[in-house]
C-alpha positions in Angstrom: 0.0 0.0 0.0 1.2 3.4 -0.4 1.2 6.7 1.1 -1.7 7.3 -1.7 -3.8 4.1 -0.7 -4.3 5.3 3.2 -7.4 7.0 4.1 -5.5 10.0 5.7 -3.8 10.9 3.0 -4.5 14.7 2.3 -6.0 15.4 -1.9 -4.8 18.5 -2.8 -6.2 20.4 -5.6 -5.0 23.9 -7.7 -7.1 25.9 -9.6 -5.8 28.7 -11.6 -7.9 31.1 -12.6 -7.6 33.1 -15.7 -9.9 36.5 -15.9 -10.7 40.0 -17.9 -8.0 42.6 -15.6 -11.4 44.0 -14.1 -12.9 41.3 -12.9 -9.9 40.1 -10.2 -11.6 42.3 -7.4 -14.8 40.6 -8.3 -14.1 37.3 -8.1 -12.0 37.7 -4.9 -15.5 38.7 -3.7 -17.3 36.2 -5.3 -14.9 33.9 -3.9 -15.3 35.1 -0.3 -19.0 34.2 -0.2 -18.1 30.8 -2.0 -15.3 30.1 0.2 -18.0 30.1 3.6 -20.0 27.4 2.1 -17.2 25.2 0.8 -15.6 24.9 4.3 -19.3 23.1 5.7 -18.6 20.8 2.6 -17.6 17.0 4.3 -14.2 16.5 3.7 -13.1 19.8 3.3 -9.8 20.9 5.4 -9.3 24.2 3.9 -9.1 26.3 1.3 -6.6 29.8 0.2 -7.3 32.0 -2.5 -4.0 33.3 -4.1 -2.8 36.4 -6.7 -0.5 34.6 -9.2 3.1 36.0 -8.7 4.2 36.9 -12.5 0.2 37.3 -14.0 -1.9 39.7 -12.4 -5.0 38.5 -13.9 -4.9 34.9 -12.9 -5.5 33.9 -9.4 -5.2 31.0 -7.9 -7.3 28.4 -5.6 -6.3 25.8 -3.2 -8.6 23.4 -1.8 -7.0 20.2 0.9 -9.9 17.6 1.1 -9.7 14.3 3.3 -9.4 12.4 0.1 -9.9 11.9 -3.4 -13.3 10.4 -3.2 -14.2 13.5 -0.7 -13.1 16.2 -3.2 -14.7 14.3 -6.4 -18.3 14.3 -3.9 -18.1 18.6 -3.7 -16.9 18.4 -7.3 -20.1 16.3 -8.6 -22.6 17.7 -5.9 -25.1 20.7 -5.8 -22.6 23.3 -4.1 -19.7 23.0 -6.9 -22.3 23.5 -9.8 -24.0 26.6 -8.3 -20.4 27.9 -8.0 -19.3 27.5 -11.2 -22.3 29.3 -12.7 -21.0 32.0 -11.1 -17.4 31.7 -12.0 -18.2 30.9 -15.6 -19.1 34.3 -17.0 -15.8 36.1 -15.6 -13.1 33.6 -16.3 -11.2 33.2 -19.7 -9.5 30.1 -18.8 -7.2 28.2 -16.8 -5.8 25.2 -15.2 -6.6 22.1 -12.8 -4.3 20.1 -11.3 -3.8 18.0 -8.3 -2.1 15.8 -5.8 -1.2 13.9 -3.0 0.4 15.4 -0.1 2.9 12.6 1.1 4.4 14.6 3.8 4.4 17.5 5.8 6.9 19.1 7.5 5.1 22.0 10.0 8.0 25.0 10.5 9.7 25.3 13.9 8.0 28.4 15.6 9.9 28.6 18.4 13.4 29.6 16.6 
């Protein structure tokens, strides 16, 4: 069995956003209101929004879910379709990818 096979193993997913200049403030909104309703979504463990370092227009989400049959629920369930009809209309394209965390190291705090 590997690290990917065990039921703790965190499914980490990237979504890059592509949008018009003018909409960025918008969907950080958007995403805002989104983000609340995600986080009551079983098998959820977080989420980040991010600004995309060299592209100004793309921004970037990431999403840790309990698993990969957790994230694929959200992904084929009432909550992800109602968000992307409101994504839709303000993004011009974009990635997916994602992943299995296989370890974590947290930072030493204390130094």
């Amino acid at each position: 069995m590997t690290a990917a096979d065990t039921p703790e193993t965190t499914f980490r997913v990237v979504i890059e956003i592509e949008l018009a200049a003018d909409d960025t403030a918008r969907f950080e909104r958007l995403w805002l209101t989104i983000a609340d309703e995600v986080a009551g979504v079983e098998g959820c463990r977080g989420q980040w929004l991010l600004r995309h370092r060299h592209r100004a227009d793309t921004l970037v989400i990431m999403s840790d879910w309990l698993d990969e049959a957790a994230f694929h629920r959200f992904e084929q369930g009432p909550v992800h379709a109602r968000h992307r009809e409101f994504i839709r209309p303000i993004r011009t394209g974009g990635s997916f990818s994602a992943a299995y965390v296989l370890h974590h190291r947290p930072a030493d705090v204390s130094a």
